[in-house]
C-alpha positions as CSV (number, residue, x, y, z in Angstrom):
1,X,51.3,158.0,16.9
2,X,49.1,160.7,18.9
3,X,53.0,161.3,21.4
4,X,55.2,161.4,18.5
5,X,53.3,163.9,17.1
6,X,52.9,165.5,20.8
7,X,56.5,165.3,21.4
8,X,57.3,166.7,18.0
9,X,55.0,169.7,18.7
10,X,56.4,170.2,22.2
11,X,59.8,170.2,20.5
12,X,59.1,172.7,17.8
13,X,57.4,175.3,20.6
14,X,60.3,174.6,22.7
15,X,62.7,175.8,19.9
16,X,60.8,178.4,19.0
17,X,60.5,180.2,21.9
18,X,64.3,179.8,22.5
19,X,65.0,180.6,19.1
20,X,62.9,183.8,19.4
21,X,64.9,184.4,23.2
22,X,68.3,186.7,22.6
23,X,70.5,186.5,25.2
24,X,72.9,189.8,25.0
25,X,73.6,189.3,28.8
26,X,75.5,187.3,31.0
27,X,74.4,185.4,33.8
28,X,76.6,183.9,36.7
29,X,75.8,181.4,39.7
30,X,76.7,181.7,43.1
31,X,79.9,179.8,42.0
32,X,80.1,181.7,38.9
33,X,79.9,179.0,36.4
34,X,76.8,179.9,33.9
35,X,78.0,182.6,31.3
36,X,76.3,183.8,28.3
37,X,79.0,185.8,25.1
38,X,77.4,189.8,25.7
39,X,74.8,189.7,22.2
40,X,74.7,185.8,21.4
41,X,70.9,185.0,20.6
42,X,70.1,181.5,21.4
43,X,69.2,180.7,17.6
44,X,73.1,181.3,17.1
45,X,74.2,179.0,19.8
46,X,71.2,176.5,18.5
47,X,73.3,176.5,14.8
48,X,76.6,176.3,16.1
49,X,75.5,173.1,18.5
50,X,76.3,169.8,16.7
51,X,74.4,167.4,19.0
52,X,70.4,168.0,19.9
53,X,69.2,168.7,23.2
54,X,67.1,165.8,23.4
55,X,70.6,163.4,22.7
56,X,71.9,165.6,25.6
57,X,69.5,165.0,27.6
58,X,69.6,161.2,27.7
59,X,73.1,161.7,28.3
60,X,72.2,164.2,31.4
61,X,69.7,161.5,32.6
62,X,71.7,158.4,32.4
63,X,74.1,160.7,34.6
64,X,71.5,160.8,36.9
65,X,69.3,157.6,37.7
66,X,66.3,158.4,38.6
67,X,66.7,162.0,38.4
68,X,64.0,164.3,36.5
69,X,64.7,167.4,34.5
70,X,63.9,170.6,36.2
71,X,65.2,173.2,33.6
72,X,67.4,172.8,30.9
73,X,69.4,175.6,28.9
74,X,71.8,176.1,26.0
75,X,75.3,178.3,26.8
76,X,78.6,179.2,26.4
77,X,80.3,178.9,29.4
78,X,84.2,179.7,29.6
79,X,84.0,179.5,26.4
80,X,82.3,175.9,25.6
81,X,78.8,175.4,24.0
82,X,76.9,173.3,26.9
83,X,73.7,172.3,27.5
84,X,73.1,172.6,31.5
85,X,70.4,170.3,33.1
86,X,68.9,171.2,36.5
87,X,67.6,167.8,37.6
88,X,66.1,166.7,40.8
89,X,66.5,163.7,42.7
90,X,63.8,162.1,45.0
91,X,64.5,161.8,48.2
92,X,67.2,164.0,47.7
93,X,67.6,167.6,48.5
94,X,69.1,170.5,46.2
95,X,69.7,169.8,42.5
96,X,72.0,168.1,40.7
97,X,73.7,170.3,37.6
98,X,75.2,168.4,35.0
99,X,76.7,169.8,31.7
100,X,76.8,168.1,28.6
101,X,78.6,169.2,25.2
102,X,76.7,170.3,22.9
103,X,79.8,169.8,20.1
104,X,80.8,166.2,21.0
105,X,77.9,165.1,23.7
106,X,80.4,163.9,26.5
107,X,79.6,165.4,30.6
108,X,81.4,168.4,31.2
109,X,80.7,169.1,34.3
110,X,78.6,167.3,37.3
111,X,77.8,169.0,41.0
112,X,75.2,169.0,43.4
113,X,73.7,172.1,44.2
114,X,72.1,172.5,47.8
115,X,69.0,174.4,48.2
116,X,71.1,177.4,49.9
117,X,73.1,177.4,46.8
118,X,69.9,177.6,44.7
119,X,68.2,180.3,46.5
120,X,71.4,182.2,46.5
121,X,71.5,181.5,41.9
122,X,68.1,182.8,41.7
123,X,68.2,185.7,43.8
124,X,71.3,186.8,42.2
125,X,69.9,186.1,38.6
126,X,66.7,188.0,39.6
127,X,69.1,191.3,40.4
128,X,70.3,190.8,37.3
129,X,67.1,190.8,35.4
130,X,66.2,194.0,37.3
131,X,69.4,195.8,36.6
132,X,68.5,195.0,32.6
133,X,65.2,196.4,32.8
């Protein structure tokens, strides 16, 4: 009983604090996948999404035996609502990105990242932050 109530509290804060988070920007990789509509909040991407992120992310998983979640985030990208799953991989450098649906819960996309490609994502994501403030 004690992690069903833990997990359901984790979920809540989790929501929250995205719910609370508004986008209004848009955010690219080094291939220029990850986009985000210019002034969609992530409470309106959360009601348009017709699967949860926790069904997406046993689909993610399953993807990815033995992988574990690094980051997760709800977007639009190229104009689909996605949940994208960083997960890592032991013994296994880089990440593996894989994009689920979030209208009918099937894999959109699935790449492995290397740790160049990485470093390159969050050092351009980290301009971008700047160039907001």
């Amino acid at each position: 009983m004690f992690k069903t109530i833990a997990l359901a509290v984790a979920l809540a804060a989790t929501a929250g604090v995205a719910g609370a988070q508004a986008t209004g920007t848009k955010t690219t990789t080094a291939k220029g996948r990850h986009s985000v509509e210019k002034g969609e909040s992530q409470a309106a991407l959360q009601r348009e999404a017709k699967i949860s992120e926790a069904t997406a992310r046993a689909t993610a998983l399953r993807e990815v035996p033995n992988g574990t979640i690094k980051s997760s985030e709800l977007e639009r990208e190229h104009g689909t609502l996605i949940y994208s799953f960083d997960i890592v991989v032991p013994g296994k450098t880089g990440i593996e990105e894989v994009a689920v649906s979030a209208l009918n819960g099937s894999i959109v996309a699935h790449e492995h990242e290397t740790p160049k490609m990485e470093k390159s994502e969050a050092a351009k994501e980290a301009k971008e932050r700047k160039a907001k403030k």
